[in-house]
N, C-alpha and C positions, 0 to 999 in steps of 0.2 A: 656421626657416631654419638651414641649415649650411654652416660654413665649413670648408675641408680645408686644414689647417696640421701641419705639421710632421708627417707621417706617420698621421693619426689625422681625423675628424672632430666637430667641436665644434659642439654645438647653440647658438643663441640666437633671444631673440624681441623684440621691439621694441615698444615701447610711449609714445607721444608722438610730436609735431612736432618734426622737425630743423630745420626754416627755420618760423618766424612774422610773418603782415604785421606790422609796425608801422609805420604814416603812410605816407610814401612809399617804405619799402624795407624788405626782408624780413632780420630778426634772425635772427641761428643762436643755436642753443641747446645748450646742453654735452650731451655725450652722456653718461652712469652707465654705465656697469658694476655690476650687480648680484648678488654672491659669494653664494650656499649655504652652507651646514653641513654639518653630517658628521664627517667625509667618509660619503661613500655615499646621501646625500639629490638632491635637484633642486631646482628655482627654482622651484615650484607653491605653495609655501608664504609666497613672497612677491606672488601672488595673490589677492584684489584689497587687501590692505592698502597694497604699495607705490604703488597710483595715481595719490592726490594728488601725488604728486611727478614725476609724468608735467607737470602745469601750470609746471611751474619748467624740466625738463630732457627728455633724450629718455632712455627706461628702456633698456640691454641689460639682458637677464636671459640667465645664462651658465649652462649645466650643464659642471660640472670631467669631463673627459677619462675615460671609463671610467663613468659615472653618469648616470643619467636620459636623456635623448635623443640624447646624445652617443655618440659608437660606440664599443664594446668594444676592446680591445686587448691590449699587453701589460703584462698585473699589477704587473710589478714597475717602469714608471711611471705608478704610482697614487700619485706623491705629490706632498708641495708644491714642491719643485724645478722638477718638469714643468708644475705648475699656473700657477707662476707664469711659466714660459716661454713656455705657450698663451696667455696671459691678453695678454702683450703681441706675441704675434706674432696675435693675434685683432686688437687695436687696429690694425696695419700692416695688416692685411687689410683693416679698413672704412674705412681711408684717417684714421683720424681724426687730431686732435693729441695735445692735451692731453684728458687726461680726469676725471673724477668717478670715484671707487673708492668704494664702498659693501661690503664687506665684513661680513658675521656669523657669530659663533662661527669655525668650521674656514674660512670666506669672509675673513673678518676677518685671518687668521694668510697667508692668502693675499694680501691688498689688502698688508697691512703689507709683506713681501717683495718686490712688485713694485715699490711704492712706496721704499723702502727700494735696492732695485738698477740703478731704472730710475725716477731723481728728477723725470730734462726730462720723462716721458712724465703723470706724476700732476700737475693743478693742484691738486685736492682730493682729500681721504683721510678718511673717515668709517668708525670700527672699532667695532665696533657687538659688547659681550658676548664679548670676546675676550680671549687671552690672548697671550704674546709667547713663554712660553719652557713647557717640558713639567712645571712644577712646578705648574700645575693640575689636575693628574692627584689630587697626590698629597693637594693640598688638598680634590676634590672624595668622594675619597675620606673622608677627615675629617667632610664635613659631610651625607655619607649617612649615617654610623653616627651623630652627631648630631640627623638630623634624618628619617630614613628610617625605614619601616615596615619587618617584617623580608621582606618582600615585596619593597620597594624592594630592597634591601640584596643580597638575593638574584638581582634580575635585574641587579644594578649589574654584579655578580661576574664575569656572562658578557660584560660589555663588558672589562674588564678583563682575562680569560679569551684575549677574540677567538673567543668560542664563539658570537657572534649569525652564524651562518652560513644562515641562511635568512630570504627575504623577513619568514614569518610570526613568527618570534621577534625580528625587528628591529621591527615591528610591537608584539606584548608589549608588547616592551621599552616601546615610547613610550605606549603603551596607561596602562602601570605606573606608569611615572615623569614624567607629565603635569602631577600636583599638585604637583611639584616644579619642573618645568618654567615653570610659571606659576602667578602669585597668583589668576588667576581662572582659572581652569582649566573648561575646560565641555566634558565628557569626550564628548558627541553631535557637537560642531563640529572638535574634534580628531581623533574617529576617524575622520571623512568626508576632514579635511584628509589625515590620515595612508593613507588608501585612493587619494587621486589619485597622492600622491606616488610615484616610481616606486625604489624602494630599492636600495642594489646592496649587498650583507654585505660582500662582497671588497674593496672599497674602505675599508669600517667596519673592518673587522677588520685590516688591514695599517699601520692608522693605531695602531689602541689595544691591538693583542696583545702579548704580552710582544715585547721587542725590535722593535716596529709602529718607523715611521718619527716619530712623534710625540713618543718618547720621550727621544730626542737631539737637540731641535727646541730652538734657543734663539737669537729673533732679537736680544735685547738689544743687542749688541754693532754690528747694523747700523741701528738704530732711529736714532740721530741722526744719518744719511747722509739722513734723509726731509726734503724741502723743500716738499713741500705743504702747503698749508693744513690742518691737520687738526684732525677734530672725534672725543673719546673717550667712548663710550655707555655704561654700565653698569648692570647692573641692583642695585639693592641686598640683594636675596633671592636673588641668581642662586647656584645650587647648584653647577655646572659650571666657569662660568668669574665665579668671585666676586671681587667689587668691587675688594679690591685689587690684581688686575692689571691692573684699565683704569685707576688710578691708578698703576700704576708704569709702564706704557706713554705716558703724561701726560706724566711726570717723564723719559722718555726722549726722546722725539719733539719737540726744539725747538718754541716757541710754538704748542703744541695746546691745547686747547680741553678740557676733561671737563663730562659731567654727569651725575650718578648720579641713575636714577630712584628715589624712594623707596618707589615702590608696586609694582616691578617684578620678575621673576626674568629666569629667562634668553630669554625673549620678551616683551621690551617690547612691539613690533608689535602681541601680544594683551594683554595687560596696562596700557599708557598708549598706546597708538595713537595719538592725538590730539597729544598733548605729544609724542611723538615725530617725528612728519612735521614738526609747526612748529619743531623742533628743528634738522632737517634741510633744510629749508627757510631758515630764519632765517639759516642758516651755508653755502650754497650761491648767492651774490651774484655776480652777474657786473657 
């Protein structure tokens, strides 16, 4: 499905009951909004991992403006300002209220800002392996030469570069840095995951190239404007966006919630799947 907001159109796809019998009259159930990464990825990858939580709420799964099914436009807003502008002019679109923000990674930095600008519109805030300000960069750097093969090391460069300028070397890349990616990493289910997904570089590279929009990004200062419930996810191996930023995101965001997976990197989803939905679930009560 798409919706045509604010000059551009925005894909989304739906997954759950919005009204359930219960006895004599029928329950509504919160709607999610379900944020990507990236930037330059799509919602495929939360596929069928996010299902179970289709039983609790109704799924949106959003592709960000310029990425995956959503329609092309102009480049220069490809970032999070605009993302988080679609994000609630998409919510007035579907008539909703209040909603569930599910945010990961680059989704994550987007849920926080929305929620963060637009307090009455979030009941819930879930920041799932994310970070608030662009000093993740400079730490994830750190724990490549740490921890990175010189292979790694090597294709990290082009991220950093904004040289991943084609579908296939965006590809590579996640090909490469998979085992980092994740503690179980199973390189046959990831490369199948990484083929549906539909890539956009332009979007990847305008976020993380020298002077990219990422780099001057620092929600700190609007973090404790957020009045949602929120819940903080972190992976404890996550190489990208590592653990101590979902604990200073914690320590910013009035009565949030943390929990760091111990078995985890930067995809819990594939990593603790299990513990993660009951996580999510557990903290998602109406």
């Amino acid at each position: 499905m798409r919706a045509s907001i604010r000059g551009t159109e925005i894909y989304f796809d739906v997954e759950g009951l919005g009204l359930v019998p219960d006895g004599p009259r029928m329950r509504e159930r919160p709607a999610a909004f379900i944020l990507h990464g990236g930037p330059g990825g799509d919602h495929s990858g939360f596929k069928p991992s996010f299902s179970p939580l289709s039983e609790r709420m109704q799924l949106v799964y959003i592709d960000h403006r310029g990425q995956g099914r959503s329609a092309k436009g102009d480049e220069e807003k490809y970032n999070l300002d605009e993302n988080v502008e679609d994000l609630e002019a998409l919510r007035k679109y579907l008539g909703l209220d209040r909603i569930v923000s599910i945010g990961t990674s680059y989704g994550g930095m987007v849920a926080m800002a929305h929620a963060a600008r637009y307090p009455s519109s979030v009941s819930h805030l879930v920041c799932v392996v994310t970070a608030a300000h662009s000093g993740f960069m400079a730490r994830a750097q750190e724990i490549v030469q740490e921890r990175g093969t010189p292979e790694q090391q090597q294709v990290c460069q082009l991220l950093w570069d904004g040289a991943l300028d084609t579908v296939e070397k965006v590809q590579h890349y996640y090909d490469v840095m998979g085992p980092l990616y994740s503690t179980t990493y199973d390189a046959a289910a990831s490369r199948n995951g990484r083929l549906r997904t539909l890539h956009e570089p332009i979007a990847l590279n305008r976020a993380f190239r020298p002077g990219g929009f990422l780099h001057d990004y620092d929600l700190r200062p609007e973090l404790p404007r957020i009045t949602a419930k929120t819940l903080v996810l972190g992976g404890r191996h996550d190489w990208i966006c590592a653990p101590e930023f979902s604990e200073e995101i914690h320590r910013l965001i009035p009565g949030s919630d943390l929990r760091i997976f111990e078995h985890s990197s930067h995809s819990i989803r594939a990593d603790e799947p299990e513990a993660m939905m009951d996580a999510i679930k557990g903290f998602i009560v109406y």
